[in-house]
Kinemage of the C-alpha trace (Angstrom):
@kinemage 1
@onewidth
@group {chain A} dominant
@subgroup {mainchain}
@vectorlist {calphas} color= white
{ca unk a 1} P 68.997 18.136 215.288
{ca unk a 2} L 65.924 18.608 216.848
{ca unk a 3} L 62.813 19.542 215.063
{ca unk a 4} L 61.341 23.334 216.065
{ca unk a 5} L 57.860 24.056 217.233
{ca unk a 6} L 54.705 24.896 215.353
{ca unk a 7} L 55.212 28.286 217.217
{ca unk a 8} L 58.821 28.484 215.985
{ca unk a 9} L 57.865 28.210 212.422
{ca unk a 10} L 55.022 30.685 212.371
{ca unk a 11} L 57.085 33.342 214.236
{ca unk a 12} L 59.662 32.953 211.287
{ca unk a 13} L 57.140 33.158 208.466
{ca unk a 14} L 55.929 36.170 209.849
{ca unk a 15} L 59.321 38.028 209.598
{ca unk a 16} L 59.447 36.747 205.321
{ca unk a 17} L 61.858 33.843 206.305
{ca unk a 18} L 61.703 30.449 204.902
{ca unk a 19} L 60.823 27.134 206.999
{ca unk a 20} L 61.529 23.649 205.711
{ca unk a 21} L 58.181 21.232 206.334
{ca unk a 22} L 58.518 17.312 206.418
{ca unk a 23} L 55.654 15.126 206.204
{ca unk a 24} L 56.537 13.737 209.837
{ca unk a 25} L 59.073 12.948 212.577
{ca unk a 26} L 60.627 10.557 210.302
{ca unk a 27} L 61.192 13.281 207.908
{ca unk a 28} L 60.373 11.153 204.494
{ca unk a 29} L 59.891 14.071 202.340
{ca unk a 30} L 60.060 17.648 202.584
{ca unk a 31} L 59.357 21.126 201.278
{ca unk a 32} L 61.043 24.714 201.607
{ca unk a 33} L 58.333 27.130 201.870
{ca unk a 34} L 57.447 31.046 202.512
{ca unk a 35} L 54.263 33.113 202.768
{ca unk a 36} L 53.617 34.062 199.031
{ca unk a 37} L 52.762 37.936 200.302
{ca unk a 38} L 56.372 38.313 200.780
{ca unk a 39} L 58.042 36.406 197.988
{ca unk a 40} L 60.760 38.481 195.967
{ca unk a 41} L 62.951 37.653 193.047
{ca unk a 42} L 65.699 36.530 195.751
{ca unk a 43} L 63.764 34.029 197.622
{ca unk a 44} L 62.281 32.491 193.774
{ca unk a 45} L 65.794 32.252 192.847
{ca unk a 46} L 67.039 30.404 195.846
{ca unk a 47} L 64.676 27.989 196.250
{ca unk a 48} L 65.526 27.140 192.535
{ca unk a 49} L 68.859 26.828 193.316
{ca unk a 50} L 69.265 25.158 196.838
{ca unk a 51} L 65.716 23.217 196.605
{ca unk a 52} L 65.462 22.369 193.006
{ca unk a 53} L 62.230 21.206 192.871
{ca unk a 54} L 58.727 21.758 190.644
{ca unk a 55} L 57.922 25.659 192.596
{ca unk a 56} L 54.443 25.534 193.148
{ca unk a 57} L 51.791 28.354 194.737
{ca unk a 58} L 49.947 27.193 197.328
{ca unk a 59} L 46.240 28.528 197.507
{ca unk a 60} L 42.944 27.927 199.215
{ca unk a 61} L 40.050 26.758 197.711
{ca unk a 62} L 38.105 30.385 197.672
{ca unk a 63} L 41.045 32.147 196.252
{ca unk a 64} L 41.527 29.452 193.198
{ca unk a 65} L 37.441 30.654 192.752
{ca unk a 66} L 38.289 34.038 193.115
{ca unk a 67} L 40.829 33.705 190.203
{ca unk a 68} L 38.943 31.293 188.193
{ca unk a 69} L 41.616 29.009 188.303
{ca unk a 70} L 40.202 25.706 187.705
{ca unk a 71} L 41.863 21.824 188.660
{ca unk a 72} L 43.503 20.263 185.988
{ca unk a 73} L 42.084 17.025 186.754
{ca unk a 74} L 39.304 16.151 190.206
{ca unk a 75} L 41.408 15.802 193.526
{ca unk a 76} L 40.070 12.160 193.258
{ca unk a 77} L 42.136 11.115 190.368
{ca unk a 78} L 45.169 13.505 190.776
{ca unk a 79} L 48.294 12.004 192.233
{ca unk a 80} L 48.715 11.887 196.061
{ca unk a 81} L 44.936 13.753 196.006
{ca unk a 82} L 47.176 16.942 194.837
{ca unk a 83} L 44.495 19.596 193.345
{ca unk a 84} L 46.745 21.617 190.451
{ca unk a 85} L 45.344 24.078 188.775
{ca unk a 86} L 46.073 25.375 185.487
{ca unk a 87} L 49.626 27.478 185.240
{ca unk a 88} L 49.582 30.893 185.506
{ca unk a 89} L 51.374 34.190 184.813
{ca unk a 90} L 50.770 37.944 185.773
{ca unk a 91} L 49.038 39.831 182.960
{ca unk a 92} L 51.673 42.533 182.987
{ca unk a 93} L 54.888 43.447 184.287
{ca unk a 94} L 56.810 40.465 182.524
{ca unk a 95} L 58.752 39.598 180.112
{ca unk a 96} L 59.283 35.848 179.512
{ca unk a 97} L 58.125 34.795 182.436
{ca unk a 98} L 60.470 32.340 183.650
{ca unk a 99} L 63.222 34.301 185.001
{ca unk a 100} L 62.707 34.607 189.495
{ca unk a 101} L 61.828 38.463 188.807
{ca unk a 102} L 58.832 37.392 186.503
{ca unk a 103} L 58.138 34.669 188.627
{ca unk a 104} L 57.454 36.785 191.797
{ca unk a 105} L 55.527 39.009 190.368
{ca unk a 106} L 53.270 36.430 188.727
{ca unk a 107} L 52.837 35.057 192.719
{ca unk a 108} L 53.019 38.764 194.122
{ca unk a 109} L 50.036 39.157 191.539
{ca unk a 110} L 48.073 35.831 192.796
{ca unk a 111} L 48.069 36.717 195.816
{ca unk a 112} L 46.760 40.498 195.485
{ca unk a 113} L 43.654 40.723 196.970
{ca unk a 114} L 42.064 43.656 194.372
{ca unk a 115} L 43.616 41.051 191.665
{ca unk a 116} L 40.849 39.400 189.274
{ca unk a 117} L 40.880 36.612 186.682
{ca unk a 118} L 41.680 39.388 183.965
{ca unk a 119} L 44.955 40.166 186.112
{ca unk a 120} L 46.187 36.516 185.354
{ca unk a 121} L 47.323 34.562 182.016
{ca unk a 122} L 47.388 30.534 181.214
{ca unk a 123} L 49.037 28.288 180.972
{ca unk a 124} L 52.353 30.422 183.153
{ca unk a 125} L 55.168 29.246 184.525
{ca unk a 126} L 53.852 29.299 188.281
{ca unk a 127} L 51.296 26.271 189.386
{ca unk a 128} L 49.143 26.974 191.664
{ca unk a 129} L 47.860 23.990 193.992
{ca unk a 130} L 44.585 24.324 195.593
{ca unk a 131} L 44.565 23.521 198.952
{ca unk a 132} L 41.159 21.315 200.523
{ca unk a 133} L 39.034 23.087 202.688
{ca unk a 134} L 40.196 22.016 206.542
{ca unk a 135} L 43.724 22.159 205.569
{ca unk a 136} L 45.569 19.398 207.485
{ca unk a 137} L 42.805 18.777 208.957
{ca unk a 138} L 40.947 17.389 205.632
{ca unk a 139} L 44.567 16.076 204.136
{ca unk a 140} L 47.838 15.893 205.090
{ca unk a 141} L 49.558 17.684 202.354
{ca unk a 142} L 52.195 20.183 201.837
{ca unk a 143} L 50.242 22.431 200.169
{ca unk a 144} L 46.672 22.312 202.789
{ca unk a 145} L 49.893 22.485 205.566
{ca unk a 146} L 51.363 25.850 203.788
{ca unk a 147} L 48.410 27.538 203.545
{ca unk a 148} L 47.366 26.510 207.069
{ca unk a 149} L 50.930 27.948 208.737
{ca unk a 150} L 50.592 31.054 206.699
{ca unk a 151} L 46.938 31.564 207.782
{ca unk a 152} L 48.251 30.522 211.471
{ca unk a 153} L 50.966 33.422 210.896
{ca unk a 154} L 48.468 36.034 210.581
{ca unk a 155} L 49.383 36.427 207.053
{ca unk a 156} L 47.703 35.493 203.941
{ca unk a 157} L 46.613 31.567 203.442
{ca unk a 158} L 48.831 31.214 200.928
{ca unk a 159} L 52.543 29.913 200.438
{ca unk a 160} L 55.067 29.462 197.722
{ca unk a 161} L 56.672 25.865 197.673
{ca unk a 162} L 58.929 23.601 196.417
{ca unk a 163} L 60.153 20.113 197.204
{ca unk a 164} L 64.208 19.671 197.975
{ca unk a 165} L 66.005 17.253 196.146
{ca unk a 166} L 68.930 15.394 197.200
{ca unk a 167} L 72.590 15.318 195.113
{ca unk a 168} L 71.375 12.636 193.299
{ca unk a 169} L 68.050 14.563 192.249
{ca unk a 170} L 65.616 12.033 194.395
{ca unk a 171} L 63.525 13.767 197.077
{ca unk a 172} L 65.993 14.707 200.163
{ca unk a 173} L 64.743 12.414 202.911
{ca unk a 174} L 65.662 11.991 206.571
{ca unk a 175} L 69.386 13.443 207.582
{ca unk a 176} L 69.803 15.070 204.351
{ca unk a 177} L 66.676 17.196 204.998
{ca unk a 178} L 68.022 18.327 208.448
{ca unk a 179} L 71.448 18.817 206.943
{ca unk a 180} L 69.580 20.977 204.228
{ca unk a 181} L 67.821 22.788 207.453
{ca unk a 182} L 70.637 23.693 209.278
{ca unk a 183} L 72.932 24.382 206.347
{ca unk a 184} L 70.879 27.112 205.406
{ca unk a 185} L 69.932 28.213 208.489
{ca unk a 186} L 66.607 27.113 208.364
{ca unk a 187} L 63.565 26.286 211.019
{ca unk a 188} L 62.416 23.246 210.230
{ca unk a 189} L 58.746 21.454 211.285
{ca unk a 190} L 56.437 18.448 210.443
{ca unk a 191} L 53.042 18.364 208.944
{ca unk a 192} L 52.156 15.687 211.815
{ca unk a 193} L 52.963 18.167 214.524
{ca unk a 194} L 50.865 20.775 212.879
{ca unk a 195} L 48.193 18.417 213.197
{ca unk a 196} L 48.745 18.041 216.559
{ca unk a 197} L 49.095 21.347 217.057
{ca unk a 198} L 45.585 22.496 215.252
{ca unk a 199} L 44.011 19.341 216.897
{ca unk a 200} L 45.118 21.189 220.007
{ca unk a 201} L 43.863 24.588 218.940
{ca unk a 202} L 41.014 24.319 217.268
{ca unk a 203} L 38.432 21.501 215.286
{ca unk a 204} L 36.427 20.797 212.494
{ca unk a 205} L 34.911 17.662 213.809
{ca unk a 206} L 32.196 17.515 216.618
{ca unk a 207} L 30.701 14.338 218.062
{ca unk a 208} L 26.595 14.821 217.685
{ca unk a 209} L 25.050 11.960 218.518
{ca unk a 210} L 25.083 8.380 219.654
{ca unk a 211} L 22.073 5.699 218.661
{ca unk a 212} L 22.020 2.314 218.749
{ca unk a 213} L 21.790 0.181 215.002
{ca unk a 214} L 20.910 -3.320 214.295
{ca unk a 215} L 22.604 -4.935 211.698
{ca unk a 216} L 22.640 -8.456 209.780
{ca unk a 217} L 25.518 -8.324 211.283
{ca unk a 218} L 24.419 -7.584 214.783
{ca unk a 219} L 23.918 -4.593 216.948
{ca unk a 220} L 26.233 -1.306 216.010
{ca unk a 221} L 26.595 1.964 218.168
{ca unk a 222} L 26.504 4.397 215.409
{ca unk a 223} L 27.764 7.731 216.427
{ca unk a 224} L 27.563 11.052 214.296
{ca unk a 225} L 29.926 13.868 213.950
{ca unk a 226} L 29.205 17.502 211.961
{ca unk a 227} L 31.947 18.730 209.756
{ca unk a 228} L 32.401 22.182 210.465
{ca unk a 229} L 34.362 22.646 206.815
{ca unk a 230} L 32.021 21.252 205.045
{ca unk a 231} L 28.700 20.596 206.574
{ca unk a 232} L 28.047 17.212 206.400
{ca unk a 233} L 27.726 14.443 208.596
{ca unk a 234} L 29.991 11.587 209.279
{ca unk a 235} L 29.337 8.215 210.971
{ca unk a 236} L 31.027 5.896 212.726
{ca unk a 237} L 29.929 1.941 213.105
{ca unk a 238} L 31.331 0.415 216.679
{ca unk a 239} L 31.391 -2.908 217.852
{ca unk a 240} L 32.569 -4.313 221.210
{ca unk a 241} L 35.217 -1.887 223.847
{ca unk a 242} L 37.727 0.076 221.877
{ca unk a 243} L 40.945 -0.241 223.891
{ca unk a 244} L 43.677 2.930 223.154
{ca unk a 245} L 46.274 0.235 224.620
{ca unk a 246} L 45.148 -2.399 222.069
{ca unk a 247} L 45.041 -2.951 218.212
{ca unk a 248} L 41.584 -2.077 217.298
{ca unk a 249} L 40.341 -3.352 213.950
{ca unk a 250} L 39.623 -0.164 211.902
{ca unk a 251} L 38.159 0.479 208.368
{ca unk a 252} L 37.710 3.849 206.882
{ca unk a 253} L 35.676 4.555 203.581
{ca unk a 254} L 33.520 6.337 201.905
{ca unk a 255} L 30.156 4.353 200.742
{ca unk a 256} L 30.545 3.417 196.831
{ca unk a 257} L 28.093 2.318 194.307
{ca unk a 258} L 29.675 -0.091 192.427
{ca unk a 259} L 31.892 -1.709 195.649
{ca unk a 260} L 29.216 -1.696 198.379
{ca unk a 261} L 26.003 -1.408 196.682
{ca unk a 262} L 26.158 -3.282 193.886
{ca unk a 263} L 29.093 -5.961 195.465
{ca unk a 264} L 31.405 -5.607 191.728
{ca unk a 265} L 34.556 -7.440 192.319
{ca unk a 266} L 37.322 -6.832 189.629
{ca unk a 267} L 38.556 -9.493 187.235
{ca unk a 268} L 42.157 -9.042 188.127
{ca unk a 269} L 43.758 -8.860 191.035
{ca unk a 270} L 43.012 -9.306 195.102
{ca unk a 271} L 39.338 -8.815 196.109
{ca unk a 272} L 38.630 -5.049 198.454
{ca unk a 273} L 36.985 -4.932 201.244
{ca unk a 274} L 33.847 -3.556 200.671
{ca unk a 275} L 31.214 -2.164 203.285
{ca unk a 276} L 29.740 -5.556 203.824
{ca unk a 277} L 32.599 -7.102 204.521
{ca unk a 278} L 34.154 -5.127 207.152
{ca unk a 279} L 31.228 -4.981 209.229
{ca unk a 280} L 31.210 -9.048 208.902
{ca unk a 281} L 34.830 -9.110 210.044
{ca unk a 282} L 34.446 -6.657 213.177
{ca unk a 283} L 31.327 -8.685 214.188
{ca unk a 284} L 33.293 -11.815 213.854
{ca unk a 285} L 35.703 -10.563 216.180
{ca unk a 286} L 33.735 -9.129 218.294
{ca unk a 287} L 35.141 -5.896 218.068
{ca unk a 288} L 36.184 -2.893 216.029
{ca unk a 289} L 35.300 0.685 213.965
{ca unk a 290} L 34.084 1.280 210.503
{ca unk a 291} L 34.223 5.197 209.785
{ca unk a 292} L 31.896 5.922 207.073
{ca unk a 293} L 32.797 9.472 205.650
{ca unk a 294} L 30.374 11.273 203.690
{ca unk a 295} L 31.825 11.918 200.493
{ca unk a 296} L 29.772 12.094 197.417
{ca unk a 297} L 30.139 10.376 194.050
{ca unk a 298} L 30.541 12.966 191.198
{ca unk a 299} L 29.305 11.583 187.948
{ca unk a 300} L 32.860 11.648 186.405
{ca unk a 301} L 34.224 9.411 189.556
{ca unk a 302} L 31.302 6.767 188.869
{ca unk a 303} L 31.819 6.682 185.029
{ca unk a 304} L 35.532 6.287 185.774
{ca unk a 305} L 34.393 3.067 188.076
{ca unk a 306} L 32.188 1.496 185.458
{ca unk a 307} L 35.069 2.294 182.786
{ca unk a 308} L 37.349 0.456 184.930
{ca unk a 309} L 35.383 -2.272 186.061
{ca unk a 310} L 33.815 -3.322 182.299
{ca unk a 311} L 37.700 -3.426 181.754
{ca unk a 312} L 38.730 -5.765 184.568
{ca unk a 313} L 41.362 -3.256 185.985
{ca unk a 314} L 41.445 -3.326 189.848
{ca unk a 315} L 41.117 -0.434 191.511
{ca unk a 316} L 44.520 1.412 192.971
{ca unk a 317} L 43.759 1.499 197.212
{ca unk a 318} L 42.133 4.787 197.963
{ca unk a 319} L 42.474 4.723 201.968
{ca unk a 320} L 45.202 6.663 202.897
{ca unk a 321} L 44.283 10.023 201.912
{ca unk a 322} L 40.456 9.851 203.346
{ca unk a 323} L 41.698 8.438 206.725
{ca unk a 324} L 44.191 11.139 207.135
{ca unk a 325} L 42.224 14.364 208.226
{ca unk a 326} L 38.292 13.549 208.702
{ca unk a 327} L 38.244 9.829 209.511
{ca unk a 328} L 41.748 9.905 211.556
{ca unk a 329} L 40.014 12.620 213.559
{ca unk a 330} L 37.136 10.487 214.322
{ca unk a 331} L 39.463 7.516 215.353
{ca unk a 332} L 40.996 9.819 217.728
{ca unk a 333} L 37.569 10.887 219.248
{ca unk a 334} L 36.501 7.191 219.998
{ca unk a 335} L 39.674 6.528 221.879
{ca unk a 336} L 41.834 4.553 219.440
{ca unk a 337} L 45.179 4.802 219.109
{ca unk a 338} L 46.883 1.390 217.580
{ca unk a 339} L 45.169 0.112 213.969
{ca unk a 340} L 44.767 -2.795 212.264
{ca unk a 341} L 43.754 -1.373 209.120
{ca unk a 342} L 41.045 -3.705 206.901
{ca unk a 343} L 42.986 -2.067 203.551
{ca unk a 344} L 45.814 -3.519 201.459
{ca unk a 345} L 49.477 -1.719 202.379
{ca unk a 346} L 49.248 1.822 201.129
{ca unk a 347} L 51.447 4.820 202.075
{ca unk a 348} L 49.980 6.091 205.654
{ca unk a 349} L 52.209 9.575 206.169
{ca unk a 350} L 51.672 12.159 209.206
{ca unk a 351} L 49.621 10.216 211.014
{ca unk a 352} L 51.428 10.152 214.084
{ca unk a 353} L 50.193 14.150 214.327
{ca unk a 354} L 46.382 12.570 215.099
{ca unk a 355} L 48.185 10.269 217.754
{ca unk a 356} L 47.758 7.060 215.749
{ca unk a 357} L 49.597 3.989 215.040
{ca unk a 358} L 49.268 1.560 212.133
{ca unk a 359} L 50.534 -1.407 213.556
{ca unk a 360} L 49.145 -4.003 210.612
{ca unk a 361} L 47.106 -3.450 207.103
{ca unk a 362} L 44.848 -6.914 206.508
{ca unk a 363} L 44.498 -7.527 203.247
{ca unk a 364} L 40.680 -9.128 202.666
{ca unk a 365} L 42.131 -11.101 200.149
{ca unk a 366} L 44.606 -12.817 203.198
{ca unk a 367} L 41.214 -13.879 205.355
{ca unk a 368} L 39.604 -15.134 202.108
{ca unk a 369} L 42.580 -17.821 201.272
């Protein structure tokens, strides 16, 4: 079974059908969704039975301030960068709450646009996810992906969605998600070729500039690129040729106090790259990128660093969600295509929608020995 196109998907969203959405070719996970403007009782009710998983609203960043529906915890420390807010339920017009009837009106409610925060309840038995700003283009999630198709629909950015499980109540992967496609009758798409198809179709990156750095480390071309989401500027160290037919040696980061200012190691476990580092180990060979992003600190994210490293825990790897979007956009515009990633091994999904290839992660603790 083949996969159907971006175009595919958005035609059937705008006639209130549901698509299935995997997080790429390979089809590792997936979600059912549908544009939350035309959710009813039936469609809550099947995707409880068929799909079985957690049913989630998807919505973007302006609506969650509309509704003053606040994150539970920062995107930074959330799992898979996943930015639930608190539960909700409609003010009026239900009864428990949990029942698909209640349940659609709580998202038909939501999604209003005269509705206010006065319209809403907490905690509910809907929860909402706020999408990042950029949608797939920022991060590769289900719920930036949902509100990106909807808004790519013509409807409104927002989606209800739920992940499928398998028999055994595991996330349906691979054949089983196709077999759950075409059983139901479903279209069924990847969050890498919506990527590919927004990359295509529009952009929220733009190359600015191009000046010439000297390092300790030698002599960088640093180039700049605007964020149109978010209006601030990224940069991007190169060394040497970058070769879309070879490996290029790649690190992507945002600068951090503690790591690359201050050079804090942790007391357990392998030693990070840091900024330093990285720009040693491209000069050494003579050739490679570092992409710094421009992501600021909060104070809760720095006090959770100095928490951490006055208790010698190590840090868990941070680099696949802020390469996919921003920095694997970047890579993209300077012509590379194969990676080897300066990171330890970390989940890398949908990246094959930015036309890259991870072909080896090197640890820094594997050049130290």
């Amino acid at each position: 079974m083949q996969l159907n196109s971006i175009q595919e998907l958005l035609e059937a969203l705008r006639h209130g059908e549901m698509v299935v959405l995997s997080d790429d070719e390979q089809h590792t996970d997936g979600v059912l969704l549908m544009a939350a403007e035309q959710v009813d009782a039936e469609a809550i009710n099947f995707m409880a039975v068929q799909a079985r998983g957690l049913i989630s609203l998807a919505l973007t960043e302006e609506r969650c301030r509309t509704l003053g529906l606040g994150l539970m915890v920062p995107h930074s420390r959330a799992p898979h960068g996943q930015g639930f807010t608190v539960s909700i339920e409609a003010a009026e017009g239900v009864s428990t709450g949990i029942s698909a009837a209640d349940r659609a009106r709580s998202v038909q409610v939501a999604v209003d646009p005269a509705s206010r925060p006065g319209d809403l309840v907490q905690p509910g038995h809907i929860f909402p996810i706020q999408a990042q700003p950029g949608g797939v283009m920022n991060r590769a999630g289900p719920a930036e992906a949902a509100c990106d198709l909807t808004r790519l629909a013509g409807l409104l950015p927002a989606a209800i969605l739920v992940s499928i499980l398998d028999e055994a109540g595991e996330m349906a992967q691979g054949e089983t998600l196709l077999q759950f496609a075409q059983q139901h009758g479903l279209k069924i798409g990847s969050i890498a070729e919506l990527i590919h198809y927004r990359i295509l179709h529009e952009g929220c990156i733009q190359h600015s500039g191009e000046y010439p750095l000297r390092t300790r480390h030698g002599e960088f071309r640093v180039l700049t690129y605007q964020d149109a989401y978010r209006g601030q500027l990224h940069l991007a160290l190169v060394k040497g040729r970058v070769d879309s037919h070879r490996p290029t040696l790649v690190r992507v980061q945002a600068v951090e106090t503690l790591r690359d200012a201050l050079g804090c190691e942790p007391e357990s476990g392998p030693a990070q790259w840091n900024l330093d580092r990285a720009m040693a180990q491209i000069a050494a060979e003579g050739s490679g990128v570092v992409v710094l992003l421009a992501q600021r600190e909060t104070p809760d994210g720095l006090f959770e660093q100095l928490c951490q490293q006055s208790a010698g825990k190590p840090r868990p790897p941070q680099f696949a969600q802020r390469t996919l979007g921003i920095g694997a956009q970047i890579l993209r515009d300077l012509n590379v295509r194969k990676m080897r990633l300066l990171s330890s091994p970390v989940p890398y999904k949908a990246v094959a929608g930015f036309e890259l290839e991870v072909v080896e992660f090197v640890p820094f603790q594997a050049l130290a020995d």
